[in-house]
OpenMM code with the backbone's topology and positions (N, CA, C; nanometers):
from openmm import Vec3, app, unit

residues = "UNK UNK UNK UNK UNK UNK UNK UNK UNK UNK UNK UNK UNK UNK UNK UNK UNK UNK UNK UNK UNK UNK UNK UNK UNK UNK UNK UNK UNK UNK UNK UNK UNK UNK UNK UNK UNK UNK UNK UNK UNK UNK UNK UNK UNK UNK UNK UNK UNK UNK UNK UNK UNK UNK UNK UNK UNK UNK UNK UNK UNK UNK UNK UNK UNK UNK UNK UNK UNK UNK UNK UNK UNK UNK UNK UNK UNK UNK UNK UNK UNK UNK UNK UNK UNK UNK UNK UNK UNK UNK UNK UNK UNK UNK UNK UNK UNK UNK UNK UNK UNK UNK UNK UNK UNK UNK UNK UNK UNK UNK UNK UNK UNK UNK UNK UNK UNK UNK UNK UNK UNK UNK UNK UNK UNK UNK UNK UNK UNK UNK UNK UNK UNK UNK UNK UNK UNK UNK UNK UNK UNK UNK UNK UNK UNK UNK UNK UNK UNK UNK UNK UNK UNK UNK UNK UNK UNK UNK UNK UNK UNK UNK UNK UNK UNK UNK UNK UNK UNK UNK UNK UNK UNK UNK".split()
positions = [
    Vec3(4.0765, -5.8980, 2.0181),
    Vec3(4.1643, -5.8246, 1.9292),
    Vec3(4.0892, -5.7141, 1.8562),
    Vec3(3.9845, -5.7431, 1.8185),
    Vec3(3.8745, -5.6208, 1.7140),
    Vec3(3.8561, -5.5503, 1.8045),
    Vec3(3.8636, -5.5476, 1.9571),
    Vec3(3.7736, -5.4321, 2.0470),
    Vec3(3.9197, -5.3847, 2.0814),
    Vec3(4.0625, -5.4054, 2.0934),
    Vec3(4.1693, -5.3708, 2.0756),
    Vec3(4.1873, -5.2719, 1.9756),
    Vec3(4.1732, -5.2942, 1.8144),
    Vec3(4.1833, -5.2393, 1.6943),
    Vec3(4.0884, -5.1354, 1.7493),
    Vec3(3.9406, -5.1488, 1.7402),
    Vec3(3.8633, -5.0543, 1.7585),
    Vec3(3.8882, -4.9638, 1.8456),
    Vec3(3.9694, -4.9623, 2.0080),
    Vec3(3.9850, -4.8672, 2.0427),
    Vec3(4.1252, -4.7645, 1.9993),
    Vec3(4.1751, -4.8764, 1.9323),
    Vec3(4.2893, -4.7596, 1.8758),
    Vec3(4.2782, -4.6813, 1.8207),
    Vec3(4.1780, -4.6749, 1.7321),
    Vec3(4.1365, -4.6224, 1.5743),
    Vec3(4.0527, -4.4898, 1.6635),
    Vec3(3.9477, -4.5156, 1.7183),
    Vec3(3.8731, -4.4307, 1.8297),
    Vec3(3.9757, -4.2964, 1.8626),
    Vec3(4.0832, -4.3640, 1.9368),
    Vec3(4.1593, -4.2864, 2.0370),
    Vec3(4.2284, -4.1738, 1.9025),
    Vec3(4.2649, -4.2369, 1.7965),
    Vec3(4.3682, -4.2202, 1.6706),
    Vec3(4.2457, -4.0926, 1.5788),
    Vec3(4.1071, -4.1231, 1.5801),
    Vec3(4.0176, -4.0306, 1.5212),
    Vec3(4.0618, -3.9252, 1.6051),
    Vec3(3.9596, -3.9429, 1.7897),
    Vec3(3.9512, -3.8024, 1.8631),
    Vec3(4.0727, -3.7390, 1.8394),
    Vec3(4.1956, -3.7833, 1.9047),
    Vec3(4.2870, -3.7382, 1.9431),
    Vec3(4.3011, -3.5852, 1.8750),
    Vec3(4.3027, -3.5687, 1.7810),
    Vec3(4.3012, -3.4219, 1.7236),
    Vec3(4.1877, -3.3923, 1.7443),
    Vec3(4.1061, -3.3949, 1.8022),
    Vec3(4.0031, -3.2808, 1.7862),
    Vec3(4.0099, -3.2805, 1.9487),
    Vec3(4.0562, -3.3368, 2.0587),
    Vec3(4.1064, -3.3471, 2.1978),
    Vec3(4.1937, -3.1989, 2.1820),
    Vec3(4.3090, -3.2534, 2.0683),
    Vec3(4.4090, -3.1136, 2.0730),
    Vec3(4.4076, -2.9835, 2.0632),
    Vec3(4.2499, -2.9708, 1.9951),
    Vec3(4.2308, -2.8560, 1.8878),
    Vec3(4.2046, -2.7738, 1.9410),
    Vec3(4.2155, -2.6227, 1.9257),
    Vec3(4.2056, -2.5012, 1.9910),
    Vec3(4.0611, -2.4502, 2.1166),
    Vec3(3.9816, -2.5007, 2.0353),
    Vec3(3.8464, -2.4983, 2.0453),
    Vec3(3.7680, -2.6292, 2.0230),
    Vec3(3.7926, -2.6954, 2.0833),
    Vec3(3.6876, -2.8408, 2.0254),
    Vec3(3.5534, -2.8146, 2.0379),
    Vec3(3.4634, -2.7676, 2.1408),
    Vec3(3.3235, -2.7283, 2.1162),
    Vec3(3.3223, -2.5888, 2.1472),
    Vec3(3.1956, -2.5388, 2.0776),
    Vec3(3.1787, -2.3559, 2.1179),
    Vec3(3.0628, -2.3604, 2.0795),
    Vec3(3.0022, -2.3128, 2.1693),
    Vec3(2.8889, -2.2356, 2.1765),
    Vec3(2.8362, -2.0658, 2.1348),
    Vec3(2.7003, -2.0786, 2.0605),
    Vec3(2.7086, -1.9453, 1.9644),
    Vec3(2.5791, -1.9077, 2.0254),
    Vec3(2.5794, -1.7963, 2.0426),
    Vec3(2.4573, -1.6609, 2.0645),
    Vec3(2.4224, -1.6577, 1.9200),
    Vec3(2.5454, -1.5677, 1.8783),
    Vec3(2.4949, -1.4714, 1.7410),
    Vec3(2.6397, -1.3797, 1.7563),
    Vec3(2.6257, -1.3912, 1.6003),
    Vec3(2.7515, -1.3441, 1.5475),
    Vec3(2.9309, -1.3843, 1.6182),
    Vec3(2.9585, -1.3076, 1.6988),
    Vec3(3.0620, -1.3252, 1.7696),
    Vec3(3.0344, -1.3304, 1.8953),
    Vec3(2.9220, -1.3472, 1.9585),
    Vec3(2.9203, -1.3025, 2.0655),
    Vec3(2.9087, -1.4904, 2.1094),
    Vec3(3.0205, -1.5786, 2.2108),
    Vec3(3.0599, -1.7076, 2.2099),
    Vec3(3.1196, -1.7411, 2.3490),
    Vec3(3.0891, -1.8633, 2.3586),
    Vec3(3.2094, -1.9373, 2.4489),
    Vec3(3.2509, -2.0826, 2.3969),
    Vec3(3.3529, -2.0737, 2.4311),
    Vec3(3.4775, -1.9649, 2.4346),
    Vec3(3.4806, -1.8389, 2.2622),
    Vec3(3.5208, -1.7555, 2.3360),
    Vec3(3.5293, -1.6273, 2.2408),
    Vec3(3.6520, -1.6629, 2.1363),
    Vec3(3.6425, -1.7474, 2.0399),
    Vec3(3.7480, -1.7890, 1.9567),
    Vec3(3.7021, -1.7759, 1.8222),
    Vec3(3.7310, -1.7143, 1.7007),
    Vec3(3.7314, -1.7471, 1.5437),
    Vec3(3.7105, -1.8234, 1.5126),
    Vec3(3.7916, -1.9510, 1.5035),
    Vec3(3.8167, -2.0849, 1.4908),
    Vec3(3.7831, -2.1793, 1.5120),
    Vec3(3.7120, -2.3010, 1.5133),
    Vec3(3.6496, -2.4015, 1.5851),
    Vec3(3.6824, -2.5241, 1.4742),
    Vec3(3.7634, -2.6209, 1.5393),
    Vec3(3.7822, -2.7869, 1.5154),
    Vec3(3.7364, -2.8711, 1.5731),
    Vec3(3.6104, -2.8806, 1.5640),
    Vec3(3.5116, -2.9805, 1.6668),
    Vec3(3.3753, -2.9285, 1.6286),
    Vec3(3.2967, -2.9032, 1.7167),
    Vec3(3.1572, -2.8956, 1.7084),
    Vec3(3.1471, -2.7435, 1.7799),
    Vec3(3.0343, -2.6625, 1.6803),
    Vec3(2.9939, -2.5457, 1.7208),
    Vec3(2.8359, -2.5408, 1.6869),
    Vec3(2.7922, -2.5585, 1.8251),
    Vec3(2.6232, -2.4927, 1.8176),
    Vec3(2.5948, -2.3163, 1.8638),
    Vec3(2.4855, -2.3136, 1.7776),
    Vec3(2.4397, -2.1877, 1.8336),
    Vec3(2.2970, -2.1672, 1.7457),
    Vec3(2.3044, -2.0389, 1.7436),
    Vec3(2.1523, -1.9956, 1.7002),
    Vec3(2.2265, -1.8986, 1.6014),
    Vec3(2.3064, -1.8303, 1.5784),
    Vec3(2.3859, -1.7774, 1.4765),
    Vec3(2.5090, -1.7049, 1.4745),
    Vec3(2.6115, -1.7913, 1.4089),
    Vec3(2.7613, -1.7569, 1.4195),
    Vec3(2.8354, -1.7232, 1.2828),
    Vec3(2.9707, -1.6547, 1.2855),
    Vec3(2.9882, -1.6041, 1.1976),
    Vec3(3.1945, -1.6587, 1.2530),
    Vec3(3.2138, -1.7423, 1.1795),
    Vec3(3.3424, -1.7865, 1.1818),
    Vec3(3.4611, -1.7620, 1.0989),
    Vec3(3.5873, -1.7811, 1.1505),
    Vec3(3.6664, -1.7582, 0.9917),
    Vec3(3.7046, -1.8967, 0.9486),
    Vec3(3.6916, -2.0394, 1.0820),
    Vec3(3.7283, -2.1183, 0.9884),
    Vec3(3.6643, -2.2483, 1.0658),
    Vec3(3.6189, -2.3219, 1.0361),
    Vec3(3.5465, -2.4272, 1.0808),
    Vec3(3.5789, -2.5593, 0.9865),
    Vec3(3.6272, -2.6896, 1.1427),
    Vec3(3.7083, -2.8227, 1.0753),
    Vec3(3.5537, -2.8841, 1.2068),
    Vec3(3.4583, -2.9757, 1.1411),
    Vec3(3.3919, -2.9945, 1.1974),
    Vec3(3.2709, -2.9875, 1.1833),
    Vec3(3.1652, -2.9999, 1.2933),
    Vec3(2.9982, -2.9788, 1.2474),
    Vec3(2.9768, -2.8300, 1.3410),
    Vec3(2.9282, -2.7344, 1.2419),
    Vec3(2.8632, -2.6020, 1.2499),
    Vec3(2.7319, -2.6195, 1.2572),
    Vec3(2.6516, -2.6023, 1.3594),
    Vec3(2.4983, -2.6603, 1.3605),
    Vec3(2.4799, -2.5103, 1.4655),
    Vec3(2.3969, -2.4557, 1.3260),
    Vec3(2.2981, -2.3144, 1.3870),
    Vec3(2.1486, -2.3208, 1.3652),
    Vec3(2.0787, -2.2977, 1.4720),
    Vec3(1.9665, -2.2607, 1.4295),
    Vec3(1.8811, -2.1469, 1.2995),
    Vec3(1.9593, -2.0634, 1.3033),
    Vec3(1.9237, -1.9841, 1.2013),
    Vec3(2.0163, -1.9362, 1.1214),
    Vec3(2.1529, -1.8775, 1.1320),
    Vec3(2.2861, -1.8308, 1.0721),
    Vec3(2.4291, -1.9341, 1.0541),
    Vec3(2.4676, -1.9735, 0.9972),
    Vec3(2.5856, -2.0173, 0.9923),
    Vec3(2.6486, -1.9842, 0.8729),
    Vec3(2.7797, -1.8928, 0.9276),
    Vec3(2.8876, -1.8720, 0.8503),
    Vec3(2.9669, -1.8695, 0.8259),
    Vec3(3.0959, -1.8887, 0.7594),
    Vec3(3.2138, -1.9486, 0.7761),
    Vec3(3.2864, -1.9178, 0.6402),
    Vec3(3.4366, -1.8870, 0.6897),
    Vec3(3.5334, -1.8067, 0.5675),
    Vec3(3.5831, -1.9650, 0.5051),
    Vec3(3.6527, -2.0302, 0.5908),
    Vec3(3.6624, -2.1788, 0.5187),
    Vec3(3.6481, -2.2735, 0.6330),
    Vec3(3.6114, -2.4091, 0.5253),
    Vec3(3.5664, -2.5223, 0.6122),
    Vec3(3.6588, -2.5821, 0.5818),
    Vec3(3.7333, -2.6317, 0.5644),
    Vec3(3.8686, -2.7472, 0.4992),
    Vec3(3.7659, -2.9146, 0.4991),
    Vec3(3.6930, -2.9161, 0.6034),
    Vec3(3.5735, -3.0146, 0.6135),
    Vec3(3.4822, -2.9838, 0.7095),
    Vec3(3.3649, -2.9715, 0.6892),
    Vec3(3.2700, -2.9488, 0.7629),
    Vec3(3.1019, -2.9928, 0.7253),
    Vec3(3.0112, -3.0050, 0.8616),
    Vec3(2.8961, -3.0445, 0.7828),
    Vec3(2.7914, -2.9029, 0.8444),
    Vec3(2.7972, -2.8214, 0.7753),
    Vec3(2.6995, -2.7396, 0.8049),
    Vec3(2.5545, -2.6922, 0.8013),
    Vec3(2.4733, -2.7033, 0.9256),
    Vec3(2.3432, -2.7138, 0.9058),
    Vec3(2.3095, -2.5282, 0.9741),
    Vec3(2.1986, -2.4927, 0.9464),
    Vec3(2.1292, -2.3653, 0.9495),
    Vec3(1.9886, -2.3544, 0.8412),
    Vec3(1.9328, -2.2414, 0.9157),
    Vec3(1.8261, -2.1644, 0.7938),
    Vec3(1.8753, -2.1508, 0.6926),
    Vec3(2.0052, -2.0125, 0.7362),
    Vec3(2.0677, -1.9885, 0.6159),
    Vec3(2.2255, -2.0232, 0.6387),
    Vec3(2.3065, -2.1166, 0.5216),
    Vec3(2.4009, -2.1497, 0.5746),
    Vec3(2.4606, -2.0470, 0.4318),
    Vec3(2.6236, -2.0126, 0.4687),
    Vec3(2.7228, -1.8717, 0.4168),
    Vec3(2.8595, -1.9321, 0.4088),
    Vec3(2.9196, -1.9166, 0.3103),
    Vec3(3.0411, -1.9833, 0.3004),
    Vec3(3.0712, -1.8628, 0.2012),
    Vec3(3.2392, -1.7910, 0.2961),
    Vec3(3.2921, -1.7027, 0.1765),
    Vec3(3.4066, -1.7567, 0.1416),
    Vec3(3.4610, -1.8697, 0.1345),
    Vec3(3.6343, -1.8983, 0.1178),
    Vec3(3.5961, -2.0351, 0.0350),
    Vec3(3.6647, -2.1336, 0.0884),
    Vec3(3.6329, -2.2602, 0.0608),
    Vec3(3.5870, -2.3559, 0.1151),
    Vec3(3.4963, -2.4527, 0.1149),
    Vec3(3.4258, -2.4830, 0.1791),
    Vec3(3.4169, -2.6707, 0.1286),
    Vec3(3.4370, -2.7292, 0.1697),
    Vec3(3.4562, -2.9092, 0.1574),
    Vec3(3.3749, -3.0024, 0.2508),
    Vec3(3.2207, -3.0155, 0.2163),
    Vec3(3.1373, -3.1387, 0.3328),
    Vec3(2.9858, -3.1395, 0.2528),
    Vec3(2.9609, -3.1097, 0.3772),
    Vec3(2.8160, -3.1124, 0.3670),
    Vec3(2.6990, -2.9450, 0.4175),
    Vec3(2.6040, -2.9293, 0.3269),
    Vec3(2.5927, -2.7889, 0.3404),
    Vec3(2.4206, -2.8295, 0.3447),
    Vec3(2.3230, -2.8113, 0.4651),
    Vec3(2.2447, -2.7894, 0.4303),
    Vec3(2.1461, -2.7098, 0.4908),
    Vec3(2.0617, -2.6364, 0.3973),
    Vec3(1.9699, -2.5208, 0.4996),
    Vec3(1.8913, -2.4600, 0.4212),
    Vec3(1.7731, -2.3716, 0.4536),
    Vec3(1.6619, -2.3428, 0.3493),
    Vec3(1.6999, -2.2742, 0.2718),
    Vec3(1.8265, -2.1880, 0.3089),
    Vec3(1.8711, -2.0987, 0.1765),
    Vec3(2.0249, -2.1090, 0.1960),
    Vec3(2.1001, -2.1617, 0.0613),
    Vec3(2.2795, -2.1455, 0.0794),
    Vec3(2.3321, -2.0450, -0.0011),
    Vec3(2.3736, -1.9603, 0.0336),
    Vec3(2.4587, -1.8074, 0.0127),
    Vec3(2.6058, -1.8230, 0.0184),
    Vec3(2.6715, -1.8711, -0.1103),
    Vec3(2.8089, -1.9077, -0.0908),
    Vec3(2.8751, -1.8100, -0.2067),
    Vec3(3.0158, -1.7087, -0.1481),
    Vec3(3.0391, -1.6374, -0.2705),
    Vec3(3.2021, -1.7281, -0.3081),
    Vec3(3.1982, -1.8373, -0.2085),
    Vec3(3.3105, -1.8841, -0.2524),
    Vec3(3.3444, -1.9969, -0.3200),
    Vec3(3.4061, -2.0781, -0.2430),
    Vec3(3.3844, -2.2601, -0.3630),
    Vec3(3.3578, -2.3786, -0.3001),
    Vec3(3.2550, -2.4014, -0.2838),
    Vec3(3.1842, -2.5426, -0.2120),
    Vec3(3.2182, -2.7040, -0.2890),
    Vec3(3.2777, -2.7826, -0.2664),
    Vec3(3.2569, -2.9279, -0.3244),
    Vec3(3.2441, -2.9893, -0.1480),
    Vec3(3.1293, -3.0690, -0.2257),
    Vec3(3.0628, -3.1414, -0.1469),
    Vec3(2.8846, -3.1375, -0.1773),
    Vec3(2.8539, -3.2057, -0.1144),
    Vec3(2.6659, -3.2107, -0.1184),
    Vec3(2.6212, -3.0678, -0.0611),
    Vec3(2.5424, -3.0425, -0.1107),
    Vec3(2.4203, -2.9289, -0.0827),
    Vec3(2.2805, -2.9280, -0.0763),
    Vec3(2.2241, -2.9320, 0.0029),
    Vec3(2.0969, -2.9289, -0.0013),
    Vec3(1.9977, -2.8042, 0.0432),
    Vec3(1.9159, -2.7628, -0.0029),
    Vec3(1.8567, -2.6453, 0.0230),
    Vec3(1.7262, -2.5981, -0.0527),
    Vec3(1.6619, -2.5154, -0.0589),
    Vec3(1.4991, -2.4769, -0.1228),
    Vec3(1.5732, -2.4034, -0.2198),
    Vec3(1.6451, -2.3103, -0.1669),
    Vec3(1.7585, -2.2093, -0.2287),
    Vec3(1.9553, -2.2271, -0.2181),
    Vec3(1.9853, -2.2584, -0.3690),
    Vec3(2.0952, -2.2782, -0.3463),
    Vec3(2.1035, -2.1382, -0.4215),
    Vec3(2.2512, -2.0867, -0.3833),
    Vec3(2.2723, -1.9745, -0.4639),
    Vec3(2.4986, -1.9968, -0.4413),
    Vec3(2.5386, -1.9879, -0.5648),
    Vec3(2.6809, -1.9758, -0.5438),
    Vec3(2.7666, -1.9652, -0.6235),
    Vec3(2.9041, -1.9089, -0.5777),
    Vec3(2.9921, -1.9351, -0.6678),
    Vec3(3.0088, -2.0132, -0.7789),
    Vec3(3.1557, -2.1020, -0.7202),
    Vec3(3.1969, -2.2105, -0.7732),
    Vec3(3.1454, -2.3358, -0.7025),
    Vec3(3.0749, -2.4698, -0.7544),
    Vec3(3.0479, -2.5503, -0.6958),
    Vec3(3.0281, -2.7068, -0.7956),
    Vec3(3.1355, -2.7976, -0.6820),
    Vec3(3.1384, -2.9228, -0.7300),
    Vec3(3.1095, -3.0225, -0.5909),
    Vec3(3.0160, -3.1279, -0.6805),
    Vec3(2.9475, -3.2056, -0.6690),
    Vec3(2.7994, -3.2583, -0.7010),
    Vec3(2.7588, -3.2558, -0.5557),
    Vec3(2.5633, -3.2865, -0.5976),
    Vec3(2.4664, -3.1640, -0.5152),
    Vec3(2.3974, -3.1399, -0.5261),
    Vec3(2.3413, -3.0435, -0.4822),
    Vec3(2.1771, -3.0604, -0.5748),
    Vec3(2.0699, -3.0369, -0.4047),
    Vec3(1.9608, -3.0683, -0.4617),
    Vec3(1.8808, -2.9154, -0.3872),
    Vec3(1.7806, -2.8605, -0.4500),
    Vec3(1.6700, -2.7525, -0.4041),
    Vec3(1.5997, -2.7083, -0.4875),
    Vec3(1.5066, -2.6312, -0.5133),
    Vec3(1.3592, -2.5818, -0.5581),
    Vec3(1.4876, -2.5056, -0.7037),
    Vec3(1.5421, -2.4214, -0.6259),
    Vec3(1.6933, -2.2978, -0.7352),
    Vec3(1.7891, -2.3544, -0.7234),
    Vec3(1.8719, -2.3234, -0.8017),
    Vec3(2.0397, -2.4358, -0.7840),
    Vec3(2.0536, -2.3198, -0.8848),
    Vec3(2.1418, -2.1794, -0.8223),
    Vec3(2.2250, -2.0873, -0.9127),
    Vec3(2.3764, -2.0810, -0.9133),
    Vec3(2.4541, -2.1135, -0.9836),
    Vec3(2.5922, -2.1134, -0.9444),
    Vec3(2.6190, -2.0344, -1.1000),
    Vec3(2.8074, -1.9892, -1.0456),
    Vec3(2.8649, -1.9065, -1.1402),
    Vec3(2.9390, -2.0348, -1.2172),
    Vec3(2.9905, -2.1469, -1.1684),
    Vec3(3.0305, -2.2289, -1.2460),
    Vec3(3.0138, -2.4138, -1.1469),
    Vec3(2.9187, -2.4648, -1.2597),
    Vec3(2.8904, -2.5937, -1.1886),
    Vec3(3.0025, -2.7404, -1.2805),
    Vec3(3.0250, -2.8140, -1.1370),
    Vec3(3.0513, -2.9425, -1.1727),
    Vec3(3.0252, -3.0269, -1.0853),
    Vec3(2.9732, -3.1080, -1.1344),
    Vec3(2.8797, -3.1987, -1.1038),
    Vec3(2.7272, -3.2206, -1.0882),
    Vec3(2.6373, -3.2716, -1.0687),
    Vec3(2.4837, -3.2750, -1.0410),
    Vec3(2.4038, -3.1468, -1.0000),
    Vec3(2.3069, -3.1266, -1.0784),
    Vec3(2.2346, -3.0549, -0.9945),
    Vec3(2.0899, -3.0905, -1.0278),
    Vec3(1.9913, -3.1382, -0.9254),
    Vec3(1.8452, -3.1952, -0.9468),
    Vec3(1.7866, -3.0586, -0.8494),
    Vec3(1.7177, -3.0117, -0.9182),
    Vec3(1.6164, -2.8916, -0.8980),
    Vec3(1.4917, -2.8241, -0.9622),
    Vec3(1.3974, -2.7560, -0.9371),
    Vec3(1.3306, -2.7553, -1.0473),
    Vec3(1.3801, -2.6674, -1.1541),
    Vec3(1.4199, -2.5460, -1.1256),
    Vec3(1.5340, -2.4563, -1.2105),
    Vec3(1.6760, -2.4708, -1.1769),
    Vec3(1.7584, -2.4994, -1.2429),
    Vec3(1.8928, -2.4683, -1.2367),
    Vec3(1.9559, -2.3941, -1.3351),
    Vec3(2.0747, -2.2913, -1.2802),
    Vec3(2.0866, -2.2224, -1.3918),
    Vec3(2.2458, -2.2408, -1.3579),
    Vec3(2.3521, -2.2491, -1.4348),
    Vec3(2.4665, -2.2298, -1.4323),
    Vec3(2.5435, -2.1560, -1.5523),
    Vec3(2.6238, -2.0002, -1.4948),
    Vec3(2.6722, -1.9417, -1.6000),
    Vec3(2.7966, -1.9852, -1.6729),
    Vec3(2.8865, -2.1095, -1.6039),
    Vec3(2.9096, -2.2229, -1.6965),
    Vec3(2.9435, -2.3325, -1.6069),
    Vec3(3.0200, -2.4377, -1.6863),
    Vec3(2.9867, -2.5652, -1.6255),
    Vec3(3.1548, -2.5987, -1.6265),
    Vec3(3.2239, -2.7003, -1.5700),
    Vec3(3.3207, -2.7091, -1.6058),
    Vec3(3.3678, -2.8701, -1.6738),
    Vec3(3.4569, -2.9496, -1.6418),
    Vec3(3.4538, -3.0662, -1.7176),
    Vec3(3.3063, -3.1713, -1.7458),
    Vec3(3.2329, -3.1589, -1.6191),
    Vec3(3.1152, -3.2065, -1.6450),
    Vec3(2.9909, -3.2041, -1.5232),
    Vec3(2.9067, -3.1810, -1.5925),
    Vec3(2.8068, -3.1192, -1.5457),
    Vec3(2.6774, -3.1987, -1.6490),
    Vec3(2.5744, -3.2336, -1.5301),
    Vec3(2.4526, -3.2662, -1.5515),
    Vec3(2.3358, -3.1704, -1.4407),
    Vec3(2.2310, -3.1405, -1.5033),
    Vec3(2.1262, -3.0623, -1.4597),
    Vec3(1.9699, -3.1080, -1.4879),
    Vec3(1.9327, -3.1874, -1.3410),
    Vec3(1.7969, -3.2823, -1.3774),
    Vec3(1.7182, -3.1901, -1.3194),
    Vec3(1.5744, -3.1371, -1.4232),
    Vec3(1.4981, -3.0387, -1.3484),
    Vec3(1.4110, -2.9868, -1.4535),
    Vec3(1.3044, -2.8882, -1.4224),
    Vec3(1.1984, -2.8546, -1.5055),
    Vec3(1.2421, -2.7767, -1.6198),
    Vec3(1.3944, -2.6514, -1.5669),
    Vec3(1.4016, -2.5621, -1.6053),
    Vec3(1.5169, -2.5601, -1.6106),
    Vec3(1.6323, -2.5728, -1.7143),
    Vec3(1.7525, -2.5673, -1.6636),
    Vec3(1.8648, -2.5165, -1.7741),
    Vec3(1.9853, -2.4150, -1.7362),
    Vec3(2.0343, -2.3233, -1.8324),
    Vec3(2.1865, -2.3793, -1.7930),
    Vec3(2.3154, -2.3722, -1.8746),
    Vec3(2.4340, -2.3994, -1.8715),
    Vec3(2.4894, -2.3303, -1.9868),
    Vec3(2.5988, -2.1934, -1.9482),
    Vec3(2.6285, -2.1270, -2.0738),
    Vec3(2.7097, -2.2104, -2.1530),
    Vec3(2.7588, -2.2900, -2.1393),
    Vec3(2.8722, -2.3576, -2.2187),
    Vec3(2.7924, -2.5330, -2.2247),
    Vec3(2.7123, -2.5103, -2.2503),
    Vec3(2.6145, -2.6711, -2.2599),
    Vec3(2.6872, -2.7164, -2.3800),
    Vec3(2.6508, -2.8668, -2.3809),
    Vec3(2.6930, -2.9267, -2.5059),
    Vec3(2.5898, -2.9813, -2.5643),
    Vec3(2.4512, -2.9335, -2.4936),
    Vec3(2.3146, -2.9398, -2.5663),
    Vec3(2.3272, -2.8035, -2.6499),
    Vec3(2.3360, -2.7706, -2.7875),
    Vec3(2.3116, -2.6538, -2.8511),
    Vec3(2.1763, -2.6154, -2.8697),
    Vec3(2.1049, -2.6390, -2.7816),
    Vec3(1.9589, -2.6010, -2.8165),
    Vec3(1.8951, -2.4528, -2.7493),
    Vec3(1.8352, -2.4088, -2.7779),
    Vec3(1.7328, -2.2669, -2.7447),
    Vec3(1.8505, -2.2201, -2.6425),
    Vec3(1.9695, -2.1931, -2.7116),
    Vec3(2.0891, -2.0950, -2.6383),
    Vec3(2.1365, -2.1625, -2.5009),
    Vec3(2.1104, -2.2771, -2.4876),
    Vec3(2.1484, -2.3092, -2.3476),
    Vec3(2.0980, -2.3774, -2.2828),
    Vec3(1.9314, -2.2972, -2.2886),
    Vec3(1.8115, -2.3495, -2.2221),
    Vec3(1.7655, -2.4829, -2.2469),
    Vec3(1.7698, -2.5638, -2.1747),
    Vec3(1.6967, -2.6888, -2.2161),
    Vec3(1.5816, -2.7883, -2.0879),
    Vec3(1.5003, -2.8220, -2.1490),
    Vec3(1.3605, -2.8561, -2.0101),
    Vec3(1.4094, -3.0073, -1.9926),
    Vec3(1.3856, -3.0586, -1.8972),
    Vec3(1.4289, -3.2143, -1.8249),
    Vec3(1.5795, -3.2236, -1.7520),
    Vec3(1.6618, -3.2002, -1.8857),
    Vec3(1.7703, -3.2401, -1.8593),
    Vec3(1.8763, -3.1411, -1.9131),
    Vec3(1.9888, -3.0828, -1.8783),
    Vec3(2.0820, -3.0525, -1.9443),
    Vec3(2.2391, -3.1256, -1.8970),
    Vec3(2.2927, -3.0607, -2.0036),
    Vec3(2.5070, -3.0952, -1.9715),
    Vec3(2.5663, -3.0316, -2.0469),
    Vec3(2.6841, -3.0825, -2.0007),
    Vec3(2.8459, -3.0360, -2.0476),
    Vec3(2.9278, -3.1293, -2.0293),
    Vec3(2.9300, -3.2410, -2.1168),
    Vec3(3.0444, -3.2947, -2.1230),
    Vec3(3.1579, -3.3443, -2.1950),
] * unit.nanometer
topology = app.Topology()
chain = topology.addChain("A")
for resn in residues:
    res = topology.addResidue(resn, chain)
    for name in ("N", "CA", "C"):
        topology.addAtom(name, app.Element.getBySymbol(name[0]), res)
C-alpha cells in the first residue's frame, strides 16, 4: 500500500512539470538556448541565461537571471532577480532590484526588498525582514522584524537608538 501511495504522490508531483512548456533547457548565454523559450518550469542549465520567468532549478555556471521565480532554487557566480523572486538564491554575488523571500546565500548580497535569512561577507538591502548574519549588513529600513548578526551592522528604522542606527554584534527592529 505505501509503494502504492508513494507512486501516486510521484506521478501527482511530476505531472506538471511533464506538462510544462519547457521542462528542461539548456543555456549558452544569454538567449542563445534549446529549446529557444523565455520561460522554463523545470530545470535550466547553462553557463549563462537571462529569463523572464523561471518555476524550478536555474543552475548557471556563471550568469543567472530571471524577471520572476514564483519558486525557484537558483545557483550561479552571479545570480539577478528583477521581479519577484520566492526559493533559494545562491552565488558569489546576488544583484536583485526586485523582491526575494526566501534564503540567500552569497560573499555579496546586494537588494531590493528582502524577506527571510540570508547569509554573506555584505548583506545590502533597501528594506529587510528577517535575518541577516554577515560581517556588514546594512539595511535602509527594516520592516515588521528584522535581526542583523554581524561585525558591522546599520538599520534606518532600528529599535536600537544607538550611534544613529549603527550598532556592532547585533542589531533590530522589532
Amino acid at each position: 500500500m505505501k509503494k502504492v501511495l508513494l507512486a501516486l504522490v510521484a506521478a501527482v508531483v511530476f505531472a506538471g512539470v511533464s506538462f510544462a512548456t519547457t521542462p528542461i533547457q539548456l543555456f549558452l548565454w544569454d538567449k542563445i538556448a534549446i529549446p529557444a523559450d523565455n520561460a522554463v518550469a523545470g530545470i535550466e542549465l547553462g553557463i549563462g541565461s537571462n529569463l523572464s520567468s523561471v518555476t524550478g532549478l536555474q543552475w548557471n555556471l556563471i550568469w543567472a537571471k530571471t524577471n520572476d521565480a514564483p519558486i525557484a532554487w537558483q545557483i550561479g557566480l552571479l545570480g539577478q532577480v528583477t521581479g519577484n523572486f520566492t526559493g533559494l538564491q545562491g552565488a558569489f554575488v546576488t544583484y536583485n532590484t526586485g523582491s526575494v523571500t526566501g534564503l540567500q546565500g552569497a560573499a555579496v548580497n546586494y537588494g531590493g526588498d528582502f524577506t527571510g535569512l540570508h547569509f554573506g561577507f555584505l548583506n545590502y538591502n533597501k528594506t529587510l525582514t528577517g535575518i541577516a548574519f554577515g560581517f556588514i549588513n546594512y539595511a535602509e529600513s527594516a520592516g515588521d522584524f528584522a535581526i542583523q548578526i554581524g561585525l558591522i551592522n546599520y538599520i534606518g528604522n532600528s529599535s536600537i537608538k544607538v550611534l544613529n542606527g549603527w550598532f556592532p554584534f547585533i542589531n533590530a527592529k522589532i
